[in-house]
BAGU-124858 format. One line per field, with one value per residue: residue in one letter; y, z, x of N, C-alpha, C in turn. Coordinates in steps of 0.001 Angstrom, whole numbers, plus 500000, padded with zeros to 6 digits. Example, Ala and Ser with C-alpha at 12.3 -4.5 7.8 and 13.67 -1.06 7.14 Angstrom:
resn: c(A, S) .
n_py: c(494310, 497750) .
n_pz: c(507800, 507080) .
n_px: c(513190, 512850) .
ca_py: c(495500, 498940) .
ca_pz: c(507800, 507140) .
ca_px: c(512300, 513670) .
c_py: c(496700, 500030) .
c_pz: c(507800, 507870) .
c_px: c(513200, 512900) .
// end
This chain:
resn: c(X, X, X, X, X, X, X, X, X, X, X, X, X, X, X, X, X, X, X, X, X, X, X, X, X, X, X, X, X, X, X, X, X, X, X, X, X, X, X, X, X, X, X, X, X, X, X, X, X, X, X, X, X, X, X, X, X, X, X, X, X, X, X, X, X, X, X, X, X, X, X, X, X, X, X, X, X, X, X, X, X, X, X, X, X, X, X, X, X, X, X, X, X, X, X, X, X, X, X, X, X, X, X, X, X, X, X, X, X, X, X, X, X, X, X, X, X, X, X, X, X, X, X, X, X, X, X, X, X, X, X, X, X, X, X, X, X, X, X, X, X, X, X, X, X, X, X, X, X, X, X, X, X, X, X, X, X, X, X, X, X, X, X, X, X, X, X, X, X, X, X, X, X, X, X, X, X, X, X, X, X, X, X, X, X, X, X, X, X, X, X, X, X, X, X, X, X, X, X, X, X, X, X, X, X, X, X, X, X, X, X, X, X, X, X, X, X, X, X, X, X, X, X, X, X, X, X, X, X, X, X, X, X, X, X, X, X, X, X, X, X, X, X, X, X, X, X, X, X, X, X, X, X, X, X, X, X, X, X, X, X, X, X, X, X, X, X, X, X, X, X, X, X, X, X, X, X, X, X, X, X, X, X, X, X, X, X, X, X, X, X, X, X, X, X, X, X, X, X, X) .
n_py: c(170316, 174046, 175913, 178996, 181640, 181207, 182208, 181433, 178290, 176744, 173753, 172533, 173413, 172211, 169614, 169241, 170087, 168749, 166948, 164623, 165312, 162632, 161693, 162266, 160592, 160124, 161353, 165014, 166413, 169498, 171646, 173747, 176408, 179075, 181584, 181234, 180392, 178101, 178511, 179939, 178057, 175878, 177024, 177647, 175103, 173539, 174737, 173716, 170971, 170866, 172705, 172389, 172624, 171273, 171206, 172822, 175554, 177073, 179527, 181086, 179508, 178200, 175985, 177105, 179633, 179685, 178317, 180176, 182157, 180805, 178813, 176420, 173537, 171373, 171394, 171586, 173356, 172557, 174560, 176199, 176436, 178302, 181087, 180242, 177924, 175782, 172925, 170931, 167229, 166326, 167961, 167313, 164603, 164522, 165565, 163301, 161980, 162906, 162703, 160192, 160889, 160972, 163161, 166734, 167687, 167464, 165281, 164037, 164658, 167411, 168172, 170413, 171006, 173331, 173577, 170981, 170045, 170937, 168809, 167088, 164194, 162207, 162995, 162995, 159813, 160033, 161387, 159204, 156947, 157561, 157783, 155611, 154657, 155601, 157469, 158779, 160973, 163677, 164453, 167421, 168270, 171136, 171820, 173138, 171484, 168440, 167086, 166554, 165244, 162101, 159338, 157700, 158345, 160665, 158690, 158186, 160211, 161925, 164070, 167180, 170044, 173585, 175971, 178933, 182228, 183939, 186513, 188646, 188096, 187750, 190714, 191854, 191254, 192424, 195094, 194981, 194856, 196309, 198386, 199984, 201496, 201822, 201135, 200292, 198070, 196797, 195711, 194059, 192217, 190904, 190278, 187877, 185755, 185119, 184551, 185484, 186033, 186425, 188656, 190693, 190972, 192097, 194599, 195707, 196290, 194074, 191962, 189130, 188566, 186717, 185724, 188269, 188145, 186109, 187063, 188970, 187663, 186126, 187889, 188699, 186775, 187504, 189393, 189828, 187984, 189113, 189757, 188522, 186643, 188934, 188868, 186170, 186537, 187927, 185872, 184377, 185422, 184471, 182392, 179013, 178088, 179924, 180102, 177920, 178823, 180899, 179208, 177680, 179774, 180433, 178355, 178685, 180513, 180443, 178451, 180004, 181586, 179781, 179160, 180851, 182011, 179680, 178769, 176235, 176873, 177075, 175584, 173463, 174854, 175056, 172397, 172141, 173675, 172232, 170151, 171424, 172532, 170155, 169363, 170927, 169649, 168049, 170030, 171762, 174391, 177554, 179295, 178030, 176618, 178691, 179574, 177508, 177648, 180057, 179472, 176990, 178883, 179898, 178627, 177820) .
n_pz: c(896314, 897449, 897450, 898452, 898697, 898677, 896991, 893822, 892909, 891685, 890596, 892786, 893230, 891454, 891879, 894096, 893201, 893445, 894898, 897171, 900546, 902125, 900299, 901101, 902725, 906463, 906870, 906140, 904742, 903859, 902269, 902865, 902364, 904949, 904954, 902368, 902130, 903410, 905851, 905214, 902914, 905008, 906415, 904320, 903597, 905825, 905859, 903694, 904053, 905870, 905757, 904660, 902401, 898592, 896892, 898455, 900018, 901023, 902415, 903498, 904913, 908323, 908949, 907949, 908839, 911504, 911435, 910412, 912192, 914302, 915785, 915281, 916808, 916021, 915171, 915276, 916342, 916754, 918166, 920039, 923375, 925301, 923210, 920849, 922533, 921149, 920376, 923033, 924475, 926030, 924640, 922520, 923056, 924510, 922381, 920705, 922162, 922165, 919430, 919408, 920314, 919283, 916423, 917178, 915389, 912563, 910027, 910741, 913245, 912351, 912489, 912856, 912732, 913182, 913145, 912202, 911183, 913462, 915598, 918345, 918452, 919832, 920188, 917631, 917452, 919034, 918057, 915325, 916174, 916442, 913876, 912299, 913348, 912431, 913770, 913717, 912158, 910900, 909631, 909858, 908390, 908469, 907038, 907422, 906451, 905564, 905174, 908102, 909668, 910861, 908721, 908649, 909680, 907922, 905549, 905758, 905227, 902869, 900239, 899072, 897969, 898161, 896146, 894916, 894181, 891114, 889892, 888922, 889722, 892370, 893256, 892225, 894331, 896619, 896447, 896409, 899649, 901149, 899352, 898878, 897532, 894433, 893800, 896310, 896574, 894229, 895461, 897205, 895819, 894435, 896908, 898129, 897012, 896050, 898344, 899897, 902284, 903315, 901567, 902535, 905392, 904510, 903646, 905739, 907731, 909137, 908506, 909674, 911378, 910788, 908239, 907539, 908179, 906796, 904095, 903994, 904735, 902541, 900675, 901549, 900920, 898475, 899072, 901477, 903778, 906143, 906127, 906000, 908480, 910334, 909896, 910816, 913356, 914464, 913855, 916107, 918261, 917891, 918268, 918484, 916780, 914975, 913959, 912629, 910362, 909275, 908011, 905865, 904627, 903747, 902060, 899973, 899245, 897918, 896365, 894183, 893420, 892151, 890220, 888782, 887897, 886602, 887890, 890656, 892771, 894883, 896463, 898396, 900295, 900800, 901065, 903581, 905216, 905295, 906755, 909231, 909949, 909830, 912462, 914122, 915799, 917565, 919764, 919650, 920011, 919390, 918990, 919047, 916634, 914963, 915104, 913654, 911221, 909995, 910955, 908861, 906227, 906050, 905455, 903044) .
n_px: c(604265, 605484, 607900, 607200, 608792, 611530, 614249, 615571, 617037, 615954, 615562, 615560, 613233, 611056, 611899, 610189, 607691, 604707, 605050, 603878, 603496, 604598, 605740, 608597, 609424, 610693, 612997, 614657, 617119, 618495, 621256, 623646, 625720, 625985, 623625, 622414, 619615, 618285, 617119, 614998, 613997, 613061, 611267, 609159, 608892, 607836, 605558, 604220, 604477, 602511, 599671, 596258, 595364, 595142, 598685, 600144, 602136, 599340, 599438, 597059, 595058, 594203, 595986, 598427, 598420, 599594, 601995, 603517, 603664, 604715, 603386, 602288, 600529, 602382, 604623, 608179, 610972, 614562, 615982, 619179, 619491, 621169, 622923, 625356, 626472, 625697, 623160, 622367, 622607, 620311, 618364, 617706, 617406, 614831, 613308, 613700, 611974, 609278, 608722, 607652, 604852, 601625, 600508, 598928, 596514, 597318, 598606, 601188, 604412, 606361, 610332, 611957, 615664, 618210, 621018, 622065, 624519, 626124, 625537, 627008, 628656, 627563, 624491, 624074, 624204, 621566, 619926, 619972, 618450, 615754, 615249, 616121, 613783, 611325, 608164, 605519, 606447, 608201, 611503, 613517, 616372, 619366, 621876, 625260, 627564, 628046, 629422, 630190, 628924, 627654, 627727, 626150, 623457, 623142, 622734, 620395, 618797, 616814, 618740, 619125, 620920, 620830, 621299, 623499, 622470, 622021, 623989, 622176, 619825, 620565, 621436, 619100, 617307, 618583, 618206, 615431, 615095, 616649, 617419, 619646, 622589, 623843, 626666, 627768, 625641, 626227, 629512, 628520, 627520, 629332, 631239, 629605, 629130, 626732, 624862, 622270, 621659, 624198, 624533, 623044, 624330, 626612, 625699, 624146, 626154, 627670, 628936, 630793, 633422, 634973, 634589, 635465, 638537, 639089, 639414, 640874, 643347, 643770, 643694, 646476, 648211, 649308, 650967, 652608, 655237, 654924, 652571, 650873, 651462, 651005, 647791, 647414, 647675, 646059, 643883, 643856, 642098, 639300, 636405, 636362, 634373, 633863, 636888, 636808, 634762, 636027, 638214, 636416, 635425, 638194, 638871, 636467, 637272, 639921, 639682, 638234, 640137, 641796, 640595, 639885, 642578, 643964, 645808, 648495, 649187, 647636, 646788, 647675, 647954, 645040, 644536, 645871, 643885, 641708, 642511, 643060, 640224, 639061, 639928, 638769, 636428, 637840, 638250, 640773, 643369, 642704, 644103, 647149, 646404, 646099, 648699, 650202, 649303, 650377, 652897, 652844, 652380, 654460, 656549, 655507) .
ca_py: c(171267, 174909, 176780, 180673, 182379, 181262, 182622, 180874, 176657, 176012, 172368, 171871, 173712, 171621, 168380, 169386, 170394, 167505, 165902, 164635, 165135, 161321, 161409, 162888, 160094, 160785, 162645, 165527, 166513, 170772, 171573, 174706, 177709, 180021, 182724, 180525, 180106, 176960, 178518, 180198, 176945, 175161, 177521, 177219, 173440, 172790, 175361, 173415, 169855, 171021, 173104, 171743, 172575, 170868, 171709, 174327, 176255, 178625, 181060, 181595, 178460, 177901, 175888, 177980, 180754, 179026, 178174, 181402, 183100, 179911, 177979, 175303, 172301, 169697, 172165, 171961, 174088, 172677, 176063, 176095, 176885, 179182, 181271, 179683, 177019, 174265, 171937, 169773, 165831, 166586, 168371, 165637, 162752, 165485, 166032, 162014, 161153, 163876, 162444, 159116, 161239, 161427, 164898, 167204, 168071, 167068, 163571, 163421, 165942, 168082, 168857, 171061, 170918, 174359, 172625, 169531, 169362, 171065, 168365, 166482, 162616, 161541, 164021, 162489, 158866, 159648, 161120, 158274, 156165, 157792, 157685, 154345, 153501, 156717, 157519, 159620, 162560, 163891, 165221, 168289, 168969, 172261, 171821, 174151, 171023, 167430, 165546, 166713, 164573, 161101, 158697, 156633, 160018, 161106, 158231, 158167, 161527, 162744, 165246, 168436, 170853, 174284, 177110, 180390, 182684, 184616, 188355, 189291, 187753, 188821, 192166, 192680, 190841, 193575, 196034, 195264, 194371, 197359, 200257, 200202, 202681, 200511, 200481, 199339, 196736, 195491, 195503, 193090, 190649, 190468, 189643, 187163, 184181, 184415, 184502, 186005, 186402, 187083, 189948, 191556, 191229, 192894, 195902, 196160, 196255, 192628, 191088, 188292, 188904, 185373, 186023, 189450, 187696, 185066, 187903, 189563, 186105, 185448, 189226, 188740, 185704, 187931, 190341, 189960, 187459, 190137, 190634, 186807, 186592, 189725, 188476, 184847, 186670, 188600, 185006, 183811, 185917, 183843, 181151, 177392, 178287, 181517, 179582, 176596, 179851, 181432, 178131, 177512, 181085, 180930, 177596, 179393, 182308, 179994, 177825, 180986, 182234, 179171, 179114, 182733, 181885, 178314, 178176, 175613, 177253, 177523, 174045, 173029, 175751, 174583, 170997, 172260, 174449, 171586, 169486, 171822, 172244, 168524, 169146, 171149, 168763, 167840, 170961, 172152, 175598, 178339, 180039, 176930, 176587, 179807, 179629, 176759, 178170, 181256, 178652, 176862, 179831, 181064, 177587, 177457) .
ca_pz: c(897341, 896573, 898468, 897267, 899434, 898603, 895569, 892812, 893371, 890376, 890351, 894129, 893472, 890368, 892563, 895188, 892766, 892978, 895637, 898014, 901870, 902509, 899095, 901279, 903454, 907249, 907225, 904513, 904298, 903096, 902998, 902085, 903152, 905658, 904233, 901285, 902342, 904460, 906782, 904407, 902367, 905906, 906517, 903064, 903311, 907018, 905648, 902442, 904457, 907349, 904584, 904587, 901014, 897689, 896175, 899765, 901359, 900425, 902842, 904131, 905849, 909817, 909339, 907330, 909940, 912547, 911062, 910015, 912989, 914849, 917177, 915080, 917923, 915477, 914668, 916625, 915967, 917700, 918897, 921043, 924469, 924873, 922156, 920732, 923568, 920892, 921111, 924054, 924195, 926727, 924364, 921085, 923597, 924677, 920641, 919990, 922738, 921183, 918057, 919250, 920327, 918029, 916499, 917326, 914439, 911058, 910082, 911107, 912908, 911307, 913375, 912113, 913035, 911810, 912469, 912710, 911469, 914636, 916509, 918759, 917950, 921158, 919904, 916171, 917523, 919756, 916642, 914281, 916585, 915919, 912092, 912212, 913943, 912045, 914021, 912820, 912298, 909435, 910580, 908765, 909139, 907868, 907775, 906336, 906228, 905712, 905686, 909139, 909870, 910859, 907678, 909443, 909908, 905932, 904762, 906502, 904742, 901656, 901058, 898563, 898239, 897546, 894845, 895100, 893433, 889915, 890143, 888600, 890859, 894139, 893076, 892421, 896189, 897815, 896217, 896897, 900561, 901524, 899207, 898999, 896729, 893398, 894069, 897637, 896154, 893473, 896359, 898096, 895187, 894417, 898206, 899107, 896753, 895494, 898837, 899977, 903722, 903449, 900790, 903474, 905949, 904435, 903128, 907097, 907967, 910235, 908005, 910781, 911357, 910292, 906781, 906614, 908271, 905111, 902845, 904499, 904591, 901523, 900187, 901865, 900783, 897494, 899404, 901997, 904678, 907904, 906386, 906192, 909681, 911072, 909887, 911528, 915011, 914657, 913825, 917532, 918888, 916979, 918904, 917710, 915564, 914323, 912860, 911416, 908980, 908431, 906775, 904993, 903585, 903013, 901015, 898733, 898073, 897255, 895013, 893048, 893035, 891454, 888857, 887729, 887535, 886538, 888939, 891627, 894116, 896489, 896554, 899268, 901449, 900835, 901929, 905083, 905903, 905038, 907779, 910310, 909984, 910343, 913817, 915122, 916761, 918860, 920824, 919769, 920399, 918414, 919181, 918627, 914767, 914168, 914984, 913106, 909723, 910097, 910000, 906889, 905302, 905862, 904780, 901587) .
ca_px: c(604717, 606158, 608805, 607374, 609573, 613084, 614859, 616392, 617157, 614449, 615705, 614891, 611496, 610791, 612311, 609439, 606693, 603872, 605443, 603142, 604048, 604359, 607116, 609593, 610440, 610756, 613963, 614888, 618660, 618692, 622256, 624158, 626464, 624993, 623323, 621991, 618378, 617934, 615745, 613654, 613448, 612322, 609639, 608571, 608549, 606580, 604408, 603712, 603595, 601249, 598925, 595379, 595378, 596070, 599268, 600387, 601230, 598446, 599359, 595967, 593976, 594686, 597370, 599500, 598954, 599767, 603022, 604240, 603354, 605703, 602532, 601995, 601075, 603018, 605779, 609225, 612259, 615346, 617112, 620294, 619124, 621710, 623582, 626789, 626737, 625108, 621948, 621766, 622394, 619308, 617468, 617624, 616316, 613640, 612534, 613049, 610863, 608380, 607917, 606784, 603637, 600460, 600415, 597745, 595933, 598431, 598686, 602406, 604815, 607764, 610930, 613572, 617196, 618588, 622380, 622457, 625955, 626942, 625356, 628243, 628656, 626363, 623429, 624171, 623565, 620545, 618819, 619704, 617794, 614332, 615687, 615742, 612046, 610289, 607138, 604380, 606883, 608873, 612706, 614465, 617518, 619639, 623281, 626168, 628877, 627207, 630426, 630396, 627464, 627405, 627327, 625006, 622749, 623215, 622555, 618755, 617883, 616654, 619255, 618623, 621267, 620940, 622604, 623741, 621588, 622684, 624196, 621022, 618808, 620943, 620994, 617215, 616789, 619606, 617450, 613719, 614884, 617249, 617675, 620917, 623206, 623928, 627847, 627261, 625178, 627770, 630416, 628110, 626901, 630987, 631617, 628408, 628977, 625544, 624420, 621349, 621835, 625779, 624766, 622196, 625074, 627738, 625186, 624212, 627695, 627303, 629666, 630828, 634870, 635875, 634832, 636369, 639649, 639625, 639445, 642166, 643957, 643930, 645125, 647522, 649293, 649961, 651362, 654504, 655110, 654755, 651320, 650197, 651748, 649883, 646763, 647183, 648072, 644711, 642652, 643959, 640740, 638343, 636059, 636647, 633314, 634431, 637660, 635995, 633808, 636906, 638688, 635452, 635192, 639450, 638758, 636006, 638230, 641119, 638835, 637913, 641335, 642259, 639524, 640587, 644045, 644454, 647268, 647381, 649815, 647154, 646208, 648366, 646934, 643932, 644342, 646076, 642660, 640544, 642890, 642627, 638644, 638268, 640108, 638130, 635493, 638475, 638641, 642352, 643667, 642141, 645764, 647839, 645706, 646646, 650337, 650860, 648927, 651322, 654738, 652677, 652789, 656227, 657609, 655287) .
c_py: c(172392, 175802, 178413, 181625, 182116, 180885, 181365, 179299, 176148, 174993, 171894, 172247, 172738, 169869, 167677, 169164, 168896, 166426, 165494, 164473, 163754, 160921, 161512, 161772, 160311, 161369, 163221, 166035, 168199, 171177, 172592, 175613, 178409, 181483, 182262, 180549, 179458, 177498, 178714, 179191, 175825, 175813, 177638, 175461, 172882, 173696, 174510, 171661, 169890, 172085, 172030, 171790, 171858, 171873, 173418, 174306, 177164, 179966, 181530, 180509, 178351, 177557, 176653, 178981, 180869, 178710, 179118, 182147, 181827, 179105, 177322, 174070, 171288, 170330, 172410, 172217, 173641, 173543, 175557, 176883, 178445, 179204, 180887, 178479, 175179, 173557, 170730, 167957, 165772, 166757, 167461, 164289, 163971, 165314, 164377, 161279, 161475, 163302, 161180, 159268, 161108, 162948, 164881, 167189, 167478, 165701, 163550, 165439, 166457, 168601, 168995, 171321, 171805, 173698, 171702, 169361, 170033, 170036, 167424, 164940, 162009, 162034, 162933, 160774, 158948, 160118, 159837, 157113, 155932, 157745, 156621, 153454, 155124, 156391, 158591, 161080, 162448, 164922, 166200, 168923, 169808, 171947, 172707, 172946, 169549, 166350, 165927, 165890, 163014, 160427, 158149, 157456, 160470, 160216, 157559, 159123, 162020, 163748, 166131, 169496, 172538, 175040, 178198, 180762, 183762, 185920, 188595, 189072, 188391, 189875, 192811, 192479, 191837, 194716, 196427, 195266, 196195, 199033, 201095, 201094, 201527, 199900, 199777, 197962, 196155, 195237, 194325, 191838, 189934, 189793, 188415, 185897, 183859, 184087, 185500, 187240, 187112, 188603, 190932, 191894, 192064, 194629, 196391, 196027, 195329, 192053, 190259, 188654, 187692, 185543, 187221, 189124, 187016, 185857, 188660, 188850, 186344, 186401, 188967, 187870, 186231, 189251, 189932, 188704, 187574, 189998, 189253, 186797, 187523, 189308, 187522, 184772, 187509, 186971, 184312, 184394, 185548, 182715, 179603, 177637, 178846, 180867, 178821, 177558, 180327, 180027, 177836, 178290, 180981, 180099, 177896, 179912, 181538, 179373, 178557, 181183, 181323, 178685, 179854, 182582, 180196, 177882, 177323, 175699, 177498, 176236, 172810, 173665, 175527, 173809, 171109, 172911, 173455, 170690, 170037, 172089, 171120, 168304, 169779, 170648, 168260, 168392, 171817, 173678, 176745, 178976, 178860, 176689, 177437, 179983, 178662, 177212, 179063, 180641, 177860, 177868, 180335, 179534, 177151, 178516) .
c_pz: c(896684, 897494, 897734, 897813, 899078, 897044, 894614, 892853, 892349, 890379, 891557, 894102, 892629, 890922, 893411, 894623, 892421, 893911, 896459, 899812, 901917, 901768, 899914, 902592, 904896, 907613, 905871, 904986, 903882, 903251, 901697, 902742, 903968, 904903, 902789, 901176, 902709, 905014, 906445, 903477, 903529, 905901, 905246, 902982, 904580, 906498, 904817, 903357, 905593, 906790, 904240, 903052, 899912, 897228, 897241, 899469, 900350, 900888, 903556, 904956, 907517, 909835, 909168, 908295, 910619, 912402, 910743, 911088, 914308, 916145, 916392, 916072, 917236, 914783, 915701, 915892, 917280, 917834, 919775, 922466, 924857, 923610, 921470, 921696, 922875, 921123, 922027, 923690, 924702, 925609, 922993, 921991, 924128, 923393, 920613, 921117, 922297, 920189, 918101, 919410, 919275, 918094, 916905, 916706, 913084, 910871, 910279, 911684, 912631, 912711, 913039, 912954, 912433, 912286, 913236, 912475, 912482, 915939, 916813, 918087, 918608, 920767, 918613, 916609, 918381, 918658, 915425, 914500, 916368, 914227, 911781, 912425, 913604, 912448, 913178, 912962, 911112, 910165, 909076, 908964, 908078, 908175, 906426, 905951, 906424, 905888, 907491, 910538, 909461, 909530, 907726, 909212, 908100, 905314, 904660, 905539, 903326, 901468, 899551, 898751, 897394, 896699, 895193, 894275, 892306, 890534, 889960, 889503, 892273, 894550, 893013, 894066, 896906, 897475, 896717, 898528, 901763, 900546, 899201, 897790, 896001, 893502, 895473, 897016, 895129, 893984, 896953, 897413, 895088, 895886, 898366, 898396, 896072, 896719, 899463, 901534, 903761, 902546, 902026, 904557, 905674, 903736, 904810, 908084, 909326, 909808, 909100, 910321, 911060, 908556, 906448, 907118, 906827, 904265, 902917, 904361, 903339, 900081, 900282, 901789, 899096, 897551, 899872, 903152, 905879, 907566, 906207, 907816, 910570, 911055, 910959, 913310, 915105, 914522, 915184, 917957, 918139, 917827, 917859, 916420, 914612, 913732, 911901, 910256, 908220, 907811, 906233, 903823, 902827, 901771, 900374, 898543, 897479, 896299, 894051, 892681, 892319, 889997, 888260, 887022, 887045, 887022, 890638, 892678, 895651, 897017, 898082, 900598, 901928, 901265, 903436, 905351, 906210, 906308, 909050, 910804, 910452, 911404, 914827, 916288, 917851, 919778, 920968, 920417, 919173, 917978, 918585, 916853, 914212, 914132, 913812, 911553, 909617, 909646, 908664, 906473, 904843, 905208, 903555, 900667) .
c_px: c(605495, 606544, 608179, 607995, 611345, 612525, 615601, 616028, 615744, 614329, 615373, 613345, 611154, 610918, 611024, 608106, 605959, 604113, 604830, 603764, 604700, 605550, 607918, 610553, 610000, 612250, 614324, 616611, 618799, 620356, 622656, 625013, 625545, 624904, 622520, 620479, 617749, 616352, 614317, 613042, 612233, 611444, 608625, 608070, 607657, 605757, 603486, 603248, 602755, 599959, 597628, 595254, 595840, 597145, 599883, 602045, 600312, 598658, 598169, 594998, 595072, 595970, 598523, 599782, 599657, 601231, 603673, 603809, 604313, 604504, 601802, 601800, 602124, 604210, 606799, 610557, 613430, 616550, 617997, 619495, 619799, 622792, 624896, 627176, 625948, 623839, 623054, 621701, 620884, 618130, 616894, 616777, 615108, 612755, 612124, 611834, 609719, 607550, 607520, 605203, 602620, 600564, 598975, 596699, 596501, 598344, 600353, 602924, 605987, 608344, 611731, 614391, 617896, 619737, 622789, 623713, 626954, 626494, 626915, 627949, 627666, 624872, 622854, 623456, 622131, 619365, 618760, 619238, 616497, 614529, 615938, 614801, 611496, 608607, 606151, 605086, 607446, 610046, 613400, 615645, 618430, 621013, 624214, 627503, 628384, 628251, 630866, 629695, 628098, 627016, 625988, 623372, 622419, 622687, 620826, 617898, 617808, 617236, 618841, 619626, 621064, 621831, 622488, 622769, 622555, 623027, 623186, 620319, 619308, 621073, 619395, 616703, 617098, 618660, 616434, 613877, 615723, 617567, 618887, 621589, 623679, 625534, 627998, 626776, 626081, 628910, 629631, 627788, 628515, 631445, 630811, 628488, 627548, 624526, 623727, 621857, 623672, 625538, 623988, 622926, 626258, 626559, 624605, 625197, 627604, 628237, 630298, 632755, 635672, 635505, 635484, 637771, 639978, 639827, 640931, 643525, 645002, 644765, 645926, 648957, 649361, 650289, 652944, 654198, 654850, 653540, 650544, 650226, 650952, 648190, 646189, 647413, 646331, 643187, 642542, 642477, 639576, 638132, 636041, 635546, 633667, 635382, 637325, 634751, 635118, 637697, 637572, 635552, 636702, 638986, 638355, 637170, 639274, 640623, 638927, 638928, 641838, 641945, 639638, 641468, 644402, 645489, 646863, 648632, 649170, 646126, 646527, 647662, 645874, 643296, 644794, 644833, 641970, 641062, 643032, 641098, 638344, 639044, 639121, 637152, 636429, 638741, 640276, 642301, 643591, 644066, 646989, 647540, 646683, 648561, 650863, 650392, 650104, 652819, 654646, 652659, 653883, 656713, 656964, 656090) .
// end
């Protein structure tokens, strides 16, 4: 099998290469930051196991079409119904009843999960039910945070994570794809982590406001204490989601900052982010988070 659409990850292509559909198990595991290439790895990968061809996708026989054009019969994408509102406990026993069907055409069928690790706990056990009696399907699931994910769930799936891609490489991508002015583009490989989709976002000025908060953040705690504090009154207007990116993104930046500097003053910070992230599934107070980051700060 051969992802030819996503960049870089040689060791997941090379992982893949020769693999026969049937190798993979019935659940696969892809797991990475957003902006990394998940999706484009999934459509690379039902292409390659629903590919009448040896050695697919080819790109050109029925099935392949059919799949890149999204009306595959044995192809199911589970989307959030509506936007930001989550998949559905509804819609998971919908899919697992699904895949006890015979596919159409395929000898088994593929159903991707772009984030599963936002599924709730109830969602999490009604899939690790069909992941435990695998019918004639194959499950893929895309997640940006895997310890977020049911053990039970993880420990079902072939998992595969991806890599950032080199400066070199993310620069020739920002290039062939947009056309961008070359300092523009080295402002964006420096911002994106190596990431594909985050570099295309900050060069179409999308950049999402919880990563340019962390950045802001994180200035700012080698600045003054008003300007930590101003920051952490501006992350209050951030949805429970929207915070749980921005402590993700602070944690990178503090990582790096600590890898630069071999200093580990920001270590502490770090573990408080990582302990408010793993609240969020409880529903706290986006406002309440933020107040209390603001008095860790002033008393570190």
């Amino acid at each position: 099998m051969r992802l030819p659409h996503l960049l870089g990850n040689e060791a997941l292509k090379a992982a893949l290469a020769g693999l026969p559909p049937g190798g993979l198990g019935s659940a696969v595991l892809l797991d990475g930051p957003a902006g990394i290439g998940k999706r484009t790895a999934a459509r690379d990968l039902t292409q390659a196991l629903l590919c009448r061809e040896k050695n697919g996708p080819c790109g050109v026989c029925p099935a392949c079409r059919r799949v890149a054009a999204g009306s595959h019969p044995d192809l199911f994408w589970l989307e959030e119904a509506e936007p930001g509102k989550g998949v559905k406990l509804e819609q998971v026993r919908a899919m697992r009843a699904r895949s006890f069907l015979q596919p159409s055409e395929a000898p088994f069928q593929v159903f991707v999960i772009p984030r599963a690790d936002k599924l709730n706990t109830a969602s999490q056990n009604a899939l690790l039910k069909v992941l435990e009696e695998p019918a004639s399907a194959l499950f893929l699931l895309l997640c940006e945070n895997r310890e977020a994910m049911l053990q039970t769930v993880r420990s079902r799936c072939k998992t595969f994570r991806l890599s950032p891609l080199s400066d070199s490489v993310l620069a020739q991508a920002l290039r062939a794809r947009t056309g961008a002015a070359e300092d523009d583009i080295r402002r964006a490989c420096a911002r994106s982590a190596g990431l594909l989709g985050r570099g295309l976002e900050i060069l179409a000025g999308q950049e999402p406001a919880s990563r340019r908060l962390a950045r802001e953040f994180c200035s700012s705690l080698k600045q003054s204490e008003l300007d930590t504090y101003t920051v952490c009154l501006r992350l209050g207007k951030l949805s429970r989601e929207e915070y749980g990116d921005f402590c993700d993104e602070s944690c990178r930046l503090l990582t790096e900052a600590t890898a630069k500097t071999g200093s580990g003053r920001f270590l502490d910070l770090f573990e408080y982010l990582e302990k408010q992230r793993a609240m969020l599934p409880q529903n706290p107070s986006v406002t309440a988070l933020c107040s209390a980051l603001a008095a860790f700060c002033g008393a570190a």
